[in-house]
C-alpha positions as protocol buffer text, in pm:
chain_id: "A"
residue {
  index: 1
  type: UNK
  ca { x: 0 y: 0 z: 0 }
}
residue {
  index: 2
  type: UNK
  ca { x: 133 y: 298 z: -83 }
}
residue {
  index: 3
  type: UNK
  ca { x: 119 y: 681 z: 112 }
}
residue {
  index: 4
  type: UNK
  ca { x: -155 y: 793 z: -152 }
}
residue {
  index: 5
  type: UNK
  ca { x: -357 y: 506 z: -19 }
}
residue {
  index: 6
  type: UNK
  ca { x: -358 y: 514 z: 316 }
}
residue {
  index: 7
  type: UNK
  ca { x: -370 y: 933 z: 308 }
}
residue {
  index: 8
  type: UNK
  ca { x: -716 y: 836 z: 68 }
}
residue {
  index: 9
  type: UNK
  ca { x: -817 y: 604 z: 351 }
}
residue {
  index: 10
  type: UNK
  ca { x: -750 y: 835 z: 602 }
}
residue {
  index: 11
  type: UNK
  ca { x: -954 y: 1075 z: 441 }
}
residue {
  index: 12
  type: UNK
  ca { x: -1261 y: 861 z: 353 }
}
residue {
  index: 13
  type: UNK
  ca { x: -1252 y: 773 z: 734 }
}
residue {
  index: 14
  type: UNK
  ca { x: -1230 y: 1151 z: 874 }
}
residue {
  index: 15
  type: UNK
  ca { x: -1560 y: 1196 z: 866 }
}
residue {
  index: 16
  type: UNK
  ca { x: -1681 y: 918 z: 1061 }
}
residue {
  index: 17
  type: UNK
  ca { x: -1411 y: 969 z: 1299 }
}
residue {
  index: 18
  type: UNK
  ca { x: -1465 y: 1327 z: 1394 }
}
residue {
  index: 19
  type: UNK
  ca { x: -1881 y: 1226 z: 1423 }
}
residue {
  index: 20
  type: UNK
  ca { x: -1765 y: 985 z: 1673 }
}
residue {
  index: 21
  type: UNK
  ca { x: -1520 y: 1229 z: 1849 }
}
residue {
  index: 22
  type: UNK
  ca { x: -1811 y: 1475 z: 1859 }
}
residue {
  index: 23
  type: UNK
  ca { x: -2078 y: 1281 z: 1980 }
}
residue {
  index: 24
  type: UNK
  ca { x: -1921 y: 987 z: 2201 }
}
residue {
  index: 25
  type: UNK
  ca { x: -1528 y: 1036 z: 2333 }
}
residue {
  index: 26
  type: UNK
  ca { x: -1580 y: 1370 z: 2363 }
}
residue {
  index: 27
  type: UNK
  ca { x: -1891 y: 1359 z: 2602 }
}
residue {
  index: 28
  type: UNK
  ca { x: -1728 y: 1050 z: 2758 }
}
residue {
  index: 29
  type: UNK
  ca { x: -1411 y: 1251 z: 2874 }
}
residue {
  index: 30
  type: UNK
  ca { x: -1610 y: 1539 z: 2978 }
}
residue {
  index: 31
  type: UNK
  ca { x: -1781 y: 1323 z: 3232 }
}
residue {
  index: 32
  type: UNK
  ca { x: -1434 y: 1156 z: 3323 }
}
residue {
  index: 33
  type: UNK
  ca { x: -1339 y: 1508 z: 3396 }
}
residue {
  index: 34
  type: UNK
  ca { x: -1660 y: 1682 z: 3561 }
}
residue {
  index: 35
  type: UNK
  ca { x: -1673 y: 1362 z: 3835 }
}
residue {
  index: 36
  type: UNK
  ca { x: -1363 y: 1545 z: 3992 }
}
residue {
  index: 37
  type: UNK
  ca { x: -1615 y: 1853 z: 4084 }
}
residue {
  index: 38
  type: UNK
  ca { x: -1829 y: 1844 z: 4317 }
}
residue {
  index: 39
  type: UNK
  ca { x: -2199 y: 2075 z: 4276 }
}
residue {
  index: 40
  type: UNK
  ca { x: -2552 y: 2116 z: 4439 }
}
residue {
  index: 41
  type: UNK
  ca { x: -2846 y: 2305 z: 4417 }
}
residue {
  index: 42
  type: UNK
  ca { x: -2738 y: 2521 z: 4676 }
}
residue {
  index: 43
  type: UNK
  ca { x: -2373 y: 2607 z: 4589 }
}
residue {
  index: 44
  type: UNK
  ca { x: -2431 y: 2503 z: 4164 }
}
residue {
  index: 45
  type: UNK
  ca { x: -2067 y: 2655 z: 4034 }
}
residue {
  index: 46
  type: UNK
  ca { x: -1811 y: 2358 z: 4036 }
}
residue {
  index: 47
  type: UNK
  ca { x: -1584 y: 2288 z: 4275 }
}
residue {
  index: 48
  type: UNK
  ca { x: -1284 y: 2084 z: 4280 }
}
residue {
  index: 49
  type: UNK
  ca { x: -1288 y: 1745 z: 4466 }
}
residue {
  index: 50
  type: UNK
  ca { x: -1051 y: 1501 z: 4279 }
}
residue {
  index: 51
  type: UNK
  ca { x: -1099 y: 1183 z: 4422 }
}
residue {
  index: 52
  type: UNK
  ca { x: -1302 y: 1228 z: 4734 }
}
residue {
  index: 53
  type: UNK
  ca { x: -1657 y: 1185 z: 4528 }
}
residue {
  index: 54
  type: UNK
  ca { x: -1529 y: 876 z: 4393 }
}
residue {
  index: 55
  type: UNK
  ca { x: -1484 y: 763 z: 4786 }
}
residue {
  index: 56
  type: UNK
  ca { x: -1755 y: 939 z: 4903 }
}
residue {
  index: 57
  type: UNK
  ca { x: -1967 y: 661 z: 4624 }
}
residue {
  index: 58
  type: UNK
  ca { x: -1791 y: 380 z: 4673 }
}
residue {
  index: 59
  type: UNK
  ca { x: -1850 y: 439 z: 5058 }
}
residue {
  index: 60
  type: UNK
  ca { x: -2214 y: 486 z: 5009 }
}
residue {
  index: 61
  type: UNK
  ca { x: -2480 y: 246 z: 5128 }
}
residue {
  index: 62
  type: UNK
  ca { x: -2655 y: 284 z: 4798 }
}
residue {
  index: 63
  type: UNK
  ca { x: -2329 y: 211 z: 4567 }
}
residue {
  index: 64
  type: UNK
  ca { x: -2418 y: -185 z: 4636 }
}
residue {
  index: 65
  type: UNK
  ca { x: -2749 y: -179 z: 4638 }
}
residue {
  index: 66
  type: UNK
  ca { x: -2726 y: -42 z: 4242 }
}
residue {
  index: 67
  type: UNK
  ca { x: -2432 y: -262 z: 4150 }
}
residue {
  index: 68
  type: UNK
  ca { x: -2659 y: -557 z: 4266 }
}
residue {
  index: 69
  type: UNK
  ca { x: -2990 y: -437 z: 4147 }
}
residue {
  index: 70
  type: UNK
  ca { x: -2797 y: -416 z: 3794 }
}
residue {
  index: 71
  type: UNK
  ca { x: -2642 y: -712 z: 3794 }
}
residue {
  index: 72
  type: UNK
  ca { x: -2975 y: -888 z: 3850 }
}
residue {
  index: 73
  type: UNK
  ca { x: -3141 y: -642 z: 3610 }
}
residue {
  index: 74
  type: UNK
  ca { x: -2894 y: -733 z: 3340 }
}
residue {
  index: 75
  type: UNK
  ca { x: -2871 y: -1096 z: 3382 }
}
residue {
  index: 76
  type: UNK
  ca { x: -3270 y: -1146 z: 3447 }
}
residue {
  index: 77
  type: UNK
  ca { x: -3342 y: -941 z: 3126 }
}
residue {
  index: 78
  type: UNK
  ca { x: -3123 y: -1088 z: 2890 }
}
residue {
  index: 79
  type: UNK
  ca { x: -3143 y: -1481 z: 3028 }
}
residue {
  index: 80
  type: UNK
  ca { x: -3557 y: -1456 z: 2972 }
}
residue {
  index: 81
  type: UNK
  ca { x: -3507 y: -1272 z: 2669 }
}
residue {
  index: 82
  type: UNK
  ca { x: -3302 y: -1467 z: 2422 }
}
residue {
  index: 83
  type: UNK
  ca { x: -3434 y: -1777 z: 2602 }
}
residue {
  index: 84
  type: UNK
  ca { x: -3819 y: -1686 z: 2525 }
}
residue {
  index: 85
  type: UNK
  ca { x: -3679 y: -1502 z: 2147 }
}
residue {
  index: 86
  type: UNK
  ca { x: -3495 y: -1836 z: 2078 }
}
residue {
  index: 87
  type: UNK
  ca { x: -3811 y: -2034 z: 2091 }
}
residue {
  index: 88
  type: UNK
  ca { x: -4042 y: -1815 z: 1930 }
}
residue {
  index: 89
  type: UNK
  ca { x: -3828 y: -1818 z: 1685 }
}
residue {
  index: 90
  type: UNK
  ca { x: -3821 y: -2175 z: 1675 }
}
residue {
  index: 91
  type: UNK
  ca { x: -4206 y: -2169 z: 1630 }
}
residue {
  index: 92
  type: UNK
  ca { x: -4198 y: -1910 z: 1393 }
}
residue {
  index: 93
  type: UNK
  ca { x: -3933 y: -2078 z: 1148 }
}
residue {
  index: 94
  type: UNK
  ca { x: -4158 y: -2432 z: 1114 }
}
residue {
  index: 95
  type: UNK
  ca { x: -4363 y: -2258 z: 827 }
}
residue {
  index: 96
  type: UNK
  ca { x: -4699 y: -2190 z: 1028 }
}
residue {
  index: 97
  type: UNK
  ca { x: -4997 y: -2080 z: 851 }
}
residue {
  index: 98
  type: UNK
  ca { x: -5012 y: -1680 z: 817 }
}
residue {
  index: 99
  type: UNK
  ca { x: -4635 y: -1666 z: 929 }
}
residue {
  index: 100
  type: UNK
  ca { x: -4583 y: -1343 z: 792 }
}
residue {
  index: 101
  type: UNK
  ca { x: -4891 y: -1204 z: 1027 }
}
residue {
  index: 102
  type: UNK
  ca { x: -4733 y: -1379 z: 1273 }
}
residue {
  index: 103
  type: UNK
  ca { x: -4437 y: -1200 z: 1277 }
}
residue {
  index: 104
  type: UNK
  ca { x: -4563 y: -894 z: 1252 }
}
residue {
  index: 105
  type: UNK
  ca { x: -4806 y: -942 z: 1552 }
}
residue {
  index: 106
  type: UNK
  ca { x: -4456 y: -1028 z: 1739 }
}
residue {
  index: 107
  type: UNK
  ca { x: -4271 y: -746 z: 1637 }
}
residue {
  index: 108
  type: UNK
  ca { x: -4516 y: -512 z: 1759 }
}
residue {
  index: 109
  type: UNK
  ca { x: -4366 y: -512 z: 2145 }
}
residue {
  index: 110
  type: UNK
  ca { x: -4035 y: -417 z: 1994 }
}
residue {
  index: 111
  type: UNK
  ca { x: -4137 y: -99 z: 1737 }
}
residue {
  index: 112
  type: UNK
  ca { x: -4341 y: 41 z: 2056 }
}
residue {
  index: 113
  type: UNK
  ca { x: -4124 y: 343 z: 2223 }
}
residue {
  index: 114
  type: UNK
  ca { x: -4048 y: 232 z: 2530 }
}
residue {
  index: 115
  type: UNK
  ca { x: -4196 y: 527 z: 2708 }
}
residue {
  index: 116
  type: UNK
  ca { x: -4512 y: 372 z: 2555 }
}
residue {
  index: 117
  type: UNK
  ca { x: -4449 y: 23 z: 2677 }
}
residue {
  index: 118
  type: UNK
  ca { x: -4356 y: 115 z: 2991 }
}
residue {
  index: 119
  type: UNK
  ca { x: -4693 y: 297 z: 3036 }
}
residue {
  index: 120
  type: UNK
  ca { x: -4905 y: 52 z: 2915 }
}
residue {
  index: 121
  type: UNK
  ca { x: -4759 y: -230 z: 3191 }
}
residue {
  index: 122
  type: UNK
  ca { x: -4755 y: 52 z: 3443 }
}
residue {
  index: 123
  type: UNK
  ca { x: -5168 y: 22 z: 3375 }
}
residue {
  index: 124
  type: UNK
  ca { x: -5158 y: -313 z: 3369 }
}
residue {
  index: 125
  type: UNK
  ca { x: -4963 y: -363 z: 3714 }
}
residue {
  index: 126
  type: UNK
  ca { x: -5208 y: -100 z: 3875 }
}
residue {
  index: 127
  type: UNK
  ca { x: -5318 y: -225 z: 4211 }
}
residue {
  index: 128
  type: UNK
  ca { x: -5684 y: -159 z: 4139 }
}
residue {
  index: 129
  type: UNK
  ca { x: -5757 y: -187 z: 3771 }
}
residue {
  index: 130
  type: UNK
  ca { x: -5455 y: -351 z: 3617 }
}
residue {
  index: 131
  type: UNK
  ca { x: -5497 y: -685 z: 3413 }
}
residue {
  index: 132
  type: UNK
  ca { x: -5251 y: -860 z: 3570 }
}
residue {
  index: 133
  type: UNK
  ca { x: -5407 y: -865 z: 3907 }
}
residue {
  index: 134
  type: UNK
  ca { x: -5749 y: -923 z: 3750 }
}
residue {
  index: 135
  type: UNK
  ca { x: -5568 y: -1243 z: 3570 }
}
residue {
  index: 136
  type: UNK
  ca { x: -5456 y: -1389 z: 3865 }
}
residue {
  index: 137
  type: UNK
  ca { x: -5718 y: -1381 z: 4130 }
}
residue {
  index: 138
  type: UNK
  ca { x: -5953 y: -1521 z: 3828 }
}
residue {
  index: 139
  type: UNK
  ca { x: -5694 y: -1827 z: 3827 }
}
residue {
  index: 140
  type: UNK
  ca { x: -5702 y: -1849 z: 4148 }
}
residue {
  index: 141
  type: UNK
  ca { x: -5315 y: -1788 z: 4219 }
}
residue {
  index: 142
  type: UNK
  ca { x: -5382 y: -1463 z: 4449 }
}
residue {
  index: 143
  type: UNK
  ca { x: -5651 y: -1351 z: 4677 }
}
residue {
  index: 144
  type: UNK
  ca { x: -5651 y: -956 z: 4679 }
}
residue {
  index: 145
  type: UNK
  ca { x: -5499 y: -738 z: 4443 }
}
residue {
  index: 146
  type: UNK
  ca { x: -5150 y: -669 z: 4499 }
}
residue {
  index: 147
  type: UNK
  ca { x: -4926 y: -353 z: 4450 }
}
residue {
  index: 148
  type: UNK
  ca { x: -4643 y: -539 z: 4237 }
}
residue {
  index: 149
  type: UNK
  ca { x: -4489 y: -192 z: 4162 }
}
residue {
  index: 150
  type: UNK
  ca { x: -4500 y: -47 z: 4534 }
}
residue {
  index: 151
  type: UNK
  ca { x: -4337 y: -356 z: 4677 }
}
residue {
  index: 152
  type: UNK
  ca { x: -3979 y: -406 z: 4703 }
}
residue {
  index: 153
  type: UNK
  ca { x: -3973 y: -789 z: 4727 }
}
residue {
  index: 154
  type: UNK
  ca { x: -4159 y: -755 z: 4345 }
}
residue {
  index: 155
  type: UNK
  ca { x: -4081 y: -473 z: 4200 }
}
residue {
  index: 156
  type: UNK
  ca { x: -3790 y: -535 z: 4020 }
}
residue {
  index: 157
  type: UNK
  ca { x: -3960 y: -890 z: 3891 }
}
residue {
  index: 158
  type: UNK
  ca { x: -4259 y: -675 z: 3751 }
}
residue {
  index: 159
  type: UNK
  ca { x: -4015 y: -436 z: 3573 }
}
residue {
  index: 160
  type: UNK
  ca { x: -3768 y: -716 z: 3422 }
}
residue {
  index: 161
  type: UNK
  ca { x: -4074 y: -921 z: 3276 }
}
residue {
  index: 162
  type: UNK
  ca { x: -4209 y: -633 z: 3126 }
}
residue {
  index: 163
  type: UNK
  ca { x: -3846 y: -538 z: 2965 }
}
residue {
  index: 164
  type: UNK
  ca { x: -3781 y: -965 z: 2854 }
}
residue {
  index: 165
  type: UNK
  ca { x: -4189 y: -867 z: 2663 }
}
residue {
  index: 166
  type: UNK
  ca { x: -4033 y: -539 z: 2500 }
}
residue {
  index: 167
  type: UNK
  ca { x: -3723 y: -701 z: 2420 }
}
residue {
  index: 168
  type: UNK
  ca { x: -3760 y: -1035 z: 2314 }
}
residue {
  index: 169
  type: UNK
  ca { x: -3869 y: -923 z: 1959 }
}
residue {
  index: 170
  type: UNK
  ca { x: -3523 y: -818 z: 1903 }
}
residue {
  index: 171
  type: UNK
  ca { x: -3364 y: -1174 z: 1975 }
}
residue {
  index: 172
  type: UNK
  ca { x: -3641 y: -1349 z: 1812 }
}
residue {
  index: 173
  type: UNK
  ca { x: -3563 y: -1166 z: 1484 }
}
residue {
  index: 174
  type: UNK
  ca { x: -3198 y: -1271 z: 1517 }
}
residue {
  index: 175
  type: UNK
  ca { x: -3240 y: -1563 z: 1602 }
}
residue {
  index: 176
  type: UNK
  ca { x: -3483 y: -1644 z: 1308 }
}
residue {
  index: 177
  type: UNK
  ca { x: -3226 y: -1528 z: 1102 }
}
residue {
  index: 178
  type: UNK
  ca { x: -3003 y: -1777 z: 1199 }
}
residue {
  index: 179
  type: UNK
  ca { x: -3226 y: -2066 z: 1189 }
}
residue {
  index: 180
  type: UNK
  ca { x: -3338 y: -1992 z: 838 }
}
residue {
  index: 181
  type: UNK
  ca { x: -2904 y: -2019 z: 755 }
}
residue {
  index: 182
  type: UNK
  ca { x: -2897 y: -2394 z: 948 }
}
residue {
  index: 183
  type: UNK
  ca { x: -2834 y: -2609 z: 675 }
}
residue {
  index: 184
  type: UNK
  ca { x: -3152 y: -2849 z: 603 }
}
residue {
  index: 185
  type: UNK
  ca { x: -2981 y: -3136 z: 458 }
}
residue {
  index: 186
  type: UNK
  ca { x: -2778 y: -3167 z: 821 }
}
residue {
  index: 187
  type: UNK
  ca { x: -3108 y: -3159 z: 982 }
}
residue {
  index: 188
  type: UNK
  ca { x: -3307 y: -3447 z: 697 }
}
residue {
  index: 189
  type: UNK
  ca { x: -2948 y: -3634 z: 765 }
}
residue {
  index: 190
  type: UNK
  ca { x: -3058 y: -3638 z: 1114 }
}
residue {
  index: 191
  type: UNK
  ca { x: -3450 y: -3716 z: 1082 }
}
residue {
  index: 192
  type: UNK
  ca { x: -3311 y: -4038 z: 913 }
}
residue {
  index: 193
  type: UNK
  ca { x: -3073 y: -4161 z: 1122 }
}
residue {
  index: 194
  type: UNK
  ca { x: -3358 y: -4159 z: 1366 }
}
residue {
  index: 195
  type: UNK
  ca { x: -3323 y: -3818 z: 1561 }
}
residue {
  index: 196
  type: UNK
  ca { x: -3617 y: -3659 z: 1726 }
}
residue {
  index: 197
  type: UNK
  ca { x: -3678 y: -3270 z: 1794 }
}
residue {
  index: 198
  type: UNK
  ca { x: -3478 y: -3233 z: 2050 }
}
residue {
  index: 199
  type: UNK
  ca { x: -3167 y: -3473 z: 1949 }
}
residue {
  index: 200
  type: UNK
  ca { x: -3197 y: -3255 z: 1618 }
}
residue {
  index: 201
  type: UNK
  ca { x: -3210 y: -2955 z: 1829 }
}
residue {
  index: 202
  type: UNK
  ca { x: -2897 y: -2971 z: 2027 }
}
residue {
  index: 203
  type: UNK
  ca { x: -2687 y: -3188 z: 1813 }
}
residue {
  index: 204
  type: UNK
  ca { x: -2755 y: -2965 z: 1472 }
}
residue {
  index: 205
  type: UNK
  ca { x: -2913 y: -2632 z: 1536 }
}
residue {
  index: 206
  type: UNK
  ca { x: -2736 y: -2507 z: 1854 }
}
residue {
  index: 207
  type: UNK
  ca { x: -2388 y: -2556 z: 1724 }
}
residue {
  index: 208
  type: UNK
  ca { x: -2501 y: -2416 z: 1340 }
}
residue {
  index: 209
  type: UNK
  ca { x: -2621 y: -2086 z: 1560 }
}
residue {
  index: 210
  type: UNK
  ca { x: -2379 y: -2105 z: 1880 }
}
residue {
  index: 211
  type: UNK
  ca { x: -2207 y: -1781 z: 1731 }
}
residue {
  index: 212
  type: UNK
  ca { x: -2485 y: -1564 z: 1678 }
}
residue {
  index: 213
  type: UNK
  ca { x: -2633 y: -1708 z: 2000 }
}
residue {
  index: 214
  type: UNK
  ca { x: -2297 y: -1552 z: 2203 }
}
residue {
  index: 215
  type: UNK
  ca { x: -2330 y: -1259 z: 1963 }
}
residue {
  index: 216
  type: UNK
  ca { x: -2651 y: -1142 z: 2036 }
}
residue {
  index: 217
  type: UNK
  ca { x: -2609 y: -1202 z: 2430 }
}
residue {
  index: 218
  type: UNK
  ca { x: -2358 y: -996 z: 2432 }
}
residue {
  index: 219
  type: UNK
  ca { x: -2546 y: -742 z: 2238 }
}
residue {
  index: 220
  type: UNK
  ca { x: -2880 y: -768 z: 2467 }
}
residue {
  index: 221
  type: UNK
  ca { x: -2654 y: -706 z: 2764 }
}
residue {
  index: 222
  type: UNK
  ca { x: -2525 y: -397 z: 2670 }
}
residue {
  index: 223
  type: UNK
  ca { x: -2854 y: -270 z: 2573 }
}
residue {
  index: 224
  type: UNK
  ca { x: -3032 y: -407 z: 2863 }
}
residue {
  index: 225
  type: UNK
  ca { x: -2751 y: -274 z: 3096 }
}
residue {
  index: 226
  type: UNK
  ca { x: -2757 y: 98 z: 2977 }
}
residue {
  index: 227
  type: UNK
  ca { x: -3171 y: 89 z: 2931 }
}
residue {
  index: 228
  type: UNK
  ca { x: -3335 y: 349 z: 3084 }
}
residue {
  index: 229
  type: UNK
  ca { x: -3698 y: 444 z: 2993 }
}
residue {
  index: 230
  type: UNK
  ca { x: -3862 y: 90 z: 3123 }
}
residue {
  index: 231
  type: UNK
  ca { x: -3739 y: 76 z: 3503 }
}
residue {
  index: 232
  type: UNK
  ca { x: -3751 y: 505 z: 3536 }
}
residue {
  index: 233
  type: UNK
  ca { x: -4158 y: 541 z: 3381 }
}
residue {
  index: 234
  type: UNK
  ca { x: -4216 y: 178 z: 3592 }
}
residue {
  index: 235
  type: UNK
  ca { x: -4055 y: 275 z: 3941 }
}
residue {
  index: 236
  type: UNK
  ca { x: -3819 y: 570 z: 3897 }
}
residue {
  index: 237
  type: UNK
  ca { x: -3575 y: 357 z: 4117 }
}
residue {
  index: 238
  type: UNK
  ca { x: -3846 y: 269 z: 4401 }
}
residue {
  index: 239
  type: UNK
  ca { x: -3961 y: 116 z: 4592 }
}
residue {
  index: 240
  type: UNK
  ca { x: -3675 y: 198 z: 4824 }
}
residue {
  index: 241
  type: UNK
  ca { x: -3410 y: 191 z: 4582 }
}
residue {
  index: 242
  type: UNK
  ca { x: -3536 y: -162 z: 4512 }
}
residue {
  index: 243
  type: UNK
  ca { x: -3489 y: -100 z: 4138 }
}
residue {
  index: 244
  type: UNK
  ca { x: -3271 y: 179 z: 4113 }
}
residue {
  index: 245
  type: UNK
  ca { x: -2937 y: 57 z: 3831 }
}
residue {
  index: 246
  type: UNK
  ca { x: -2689 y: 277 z: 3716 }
}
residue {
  index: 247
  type: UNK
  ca { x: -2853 y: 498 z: 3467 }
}
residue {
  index: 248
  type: UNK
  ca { x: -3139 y: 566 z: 3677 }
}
residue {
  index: 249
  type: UNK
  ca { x: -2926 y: 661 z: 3958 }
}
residue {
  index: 250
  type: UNK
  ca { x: -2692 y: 907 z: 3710 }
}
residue {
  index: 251
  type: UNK
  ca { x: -3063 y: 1063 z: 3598 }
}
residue {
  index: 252
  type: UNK
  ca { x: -3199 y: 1090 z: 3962 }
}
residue {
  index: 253
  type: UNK
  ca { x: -2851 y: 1226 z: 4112 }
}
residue {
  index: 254
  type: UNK
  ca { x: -2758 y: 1472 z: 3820 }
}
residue {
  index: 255
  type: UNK
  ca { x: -3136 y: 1661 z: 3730 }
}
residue {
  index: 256
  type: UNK
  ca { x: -3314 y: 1568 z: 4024 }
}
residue {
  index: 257
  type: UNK
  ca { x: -3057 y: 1702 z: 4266 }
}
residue {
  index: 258
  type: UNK
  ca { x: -2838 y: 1882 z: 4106 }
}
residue {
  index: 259
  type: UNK
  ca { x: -2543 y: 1644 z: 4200 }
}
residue {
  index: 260
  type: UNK
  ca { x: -2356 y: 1652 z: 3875 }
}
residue {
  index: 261
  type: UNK
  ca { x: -2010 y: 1538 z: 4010 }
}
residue {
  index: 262
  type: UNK
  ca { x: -2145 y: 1194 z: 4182 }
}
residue {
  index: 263
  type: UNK
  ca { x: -2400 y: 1163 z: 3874 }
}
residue {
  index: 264
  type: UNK
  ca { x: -2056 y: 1185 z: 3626 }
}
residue {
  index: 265
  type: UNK
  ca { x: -1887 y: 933 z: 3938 }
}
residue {
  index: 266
  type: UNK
  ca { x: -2156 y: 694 z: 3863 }
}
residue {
  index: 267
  type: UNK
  ca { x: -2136 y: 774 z: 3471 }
}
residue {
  index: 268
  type: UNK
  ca { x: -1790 y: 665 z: 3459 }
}
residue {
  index: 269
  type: UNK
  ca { x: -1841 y: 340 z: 3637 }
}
residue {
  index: 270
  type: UNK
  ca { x: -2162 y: 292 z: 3387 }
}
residue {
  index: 271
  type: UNK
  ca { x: -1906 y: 347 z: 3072 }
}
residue {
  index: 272
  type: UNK
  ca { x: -1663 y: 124 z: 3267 }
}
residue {
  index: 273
  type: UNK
  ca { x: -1850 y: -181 z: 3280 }
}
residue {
  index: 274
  type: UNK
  ca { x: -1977 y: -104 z: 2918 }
}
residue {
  index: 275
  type: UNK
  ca { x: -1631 y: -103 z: 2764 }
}
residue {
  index: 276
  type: UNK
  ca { x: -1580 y: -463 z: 2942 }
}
residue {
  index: 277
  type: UNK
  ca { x: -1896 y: -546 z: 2725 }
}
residue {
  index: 278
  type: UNK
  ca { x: -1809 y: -385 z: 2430 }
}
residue {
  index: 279
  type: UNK
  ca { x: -1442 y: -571 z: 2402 }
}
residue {
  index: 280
  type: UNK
  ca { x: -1624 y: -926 z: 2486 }
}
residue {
  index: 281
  type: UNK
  ca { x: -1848 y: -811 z: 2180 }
}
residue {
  index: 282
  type: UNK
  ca { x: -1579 y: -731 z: 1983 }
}
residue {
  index: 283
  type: UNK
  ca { x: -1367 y: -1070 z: 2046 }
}
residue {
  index: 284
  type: UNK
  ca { x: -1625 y: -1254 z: 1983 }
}
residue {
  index: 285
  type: UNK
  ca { x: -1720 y: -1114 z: 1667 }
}
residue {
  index: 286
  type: UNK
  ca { x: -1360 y: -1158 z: 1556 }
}
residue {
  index: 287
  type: UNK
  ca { x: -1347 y: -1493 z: 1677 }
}
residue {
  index: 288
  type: UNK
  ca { x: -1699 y: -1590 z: 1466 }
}
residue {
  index: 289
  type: UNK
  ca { x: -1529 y: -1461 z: 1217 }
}
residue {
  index: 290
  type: UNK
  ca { x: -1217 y: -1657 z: 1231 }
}
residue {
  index: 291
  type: UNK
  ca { x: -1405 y: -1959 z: 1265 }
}
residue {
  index: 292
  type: UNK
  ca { x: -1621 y: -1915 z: 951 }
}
residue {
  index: 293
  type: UNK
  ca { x: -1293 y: -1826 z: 758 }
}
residue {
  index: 294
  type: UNK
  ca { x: -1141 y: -2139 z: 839 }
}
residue {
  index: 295
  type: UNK
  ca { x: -1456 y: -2364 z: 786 }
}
């Protein structure tokens, strides 16, 4: 390659780069940088603090309480997710009658904002009038009507199922995807030799889609990690910081009390843990790619 080239592919890429200075690195170091001042409503011009916010977090009774609540967020989301996704779109790719209305009808959870979504369960977990409640005692399963929002032993189970019924969409569509790329004369190969569903299932499909499966976890966690809209409209962090994660906590300490410093503290430990994410995404992506070069 000579200089001309790589000045020409320098040049093609400039654009690109400086969007991605503009609107990511640069916001990302001025939070690195503002969670060494400390602010509040009453005294709102910056003030140096270098490390003490970052002890002054770490030290906090909350800081566990929202490293926990988003672990089990994250992992709760994105198990039920591309579990339920995966075998939707196992029912969906068997050639059903009407498929394509089908898969509209489950894509509609997905295109909804999720402002809207996160209305429409709020409804439907209301104490008085909500469906879900109504559901249950008719079943039998509950006696009196019961606050699932309002209660801290259920309120972050009410706000992960209605995320895995917003989300799952997403995974289902990759997943069917995938299953539609499984080569059919490895699964008739299989039917013969005398294989049944779920022989076929885990001896053929699994390991045809085993790199989009790790892809797309990957993928769902980083969404599902940073997600905001769902648990804030749901709970806004309550009951009792039962549900408060990471960027409800940034939201609640940076506009609701003026706390910009801790809110950029807890920012930074947000992009932290997403760059961990990002990387596995990234090796794995290369190492799919390896894999299929080499098959």
């Amino acid at each position: 390659m000579t200089r001309k080239d790589r000045w020409l592919i320098w040049l093609f890429l400039a654009p690109t780069l400086l969007l991605l200075s503009v609107l990511m690195y640069y916001p990302m170091i001025g939070t690195v940088w503002e969670s060494f001042f400390q602010t509040s409503f009453i005294n709102p011009e910056p003030k140096f603090a270098g490390w003490a916010i970052y002890e002054k977090v770490l030290a906090s009774r909350d800081f566990p309480e929202i490293v926990r609540n988003s672990i089990i967020w994250t992992l709760g989301v994105v198990l039920l997710q591309n579990v339920l996704g995966f075998l939707v779109a196992l029912v969906l790719n068997q050639g059903l009658p009407a498929q394509g209305l089908l898969r509209a009808i489950v894509l509609l959870p997905w295109v909804l904002p999720g402002v809207v979504a996160a209305i429409l369960w709020r409804f439907m977990y209301d104490p008085q009038l909500g469906l879900i409640n109504s559901v249950l005692i008719r079943l039998g399963l509950i006696e009196d009507n019961a606050a699932w929002l309002a209660d801290s032993s259920t309120a972050m189970a009410a706000v992960i199922l209605a995320a895995v019924w917003k989300g799952f969409p997403f995974s289902t569509l990759i997943y069917l995807a995938a299953l539609q790329s499984v080569d059919r004369e490895q699964i008739e190969a299989a039917t013969i030799d005398g294989a049944g569903p779920l022989r076929r299932l885990f001896d053929v499909t699994l390991p045809a889609v085993r790199d989009v499966i790790m892809v797309n976890v990957v993928l769902t966690m980083i969404l599902t990690f940073n997600y905001f809209d769902m648990v804030w409209v749901l709970t806004r962090g309550g009951p009792q910081n039962a549900t408060h994660i990471f960027p409800t906590r940034i939201f609640e300490t940076g506009f609701g009390q003026f706390r910009f410093g801790e809110a950029a503290t807890y920012g930074v430990f947000s992009i932290l843990v997403l760059a961990v994410l990002v990387a596995l995404y990234v090796i794995i992506q290369r190492a799919s790619a390896n894999r299929r070069r080499t098959a």
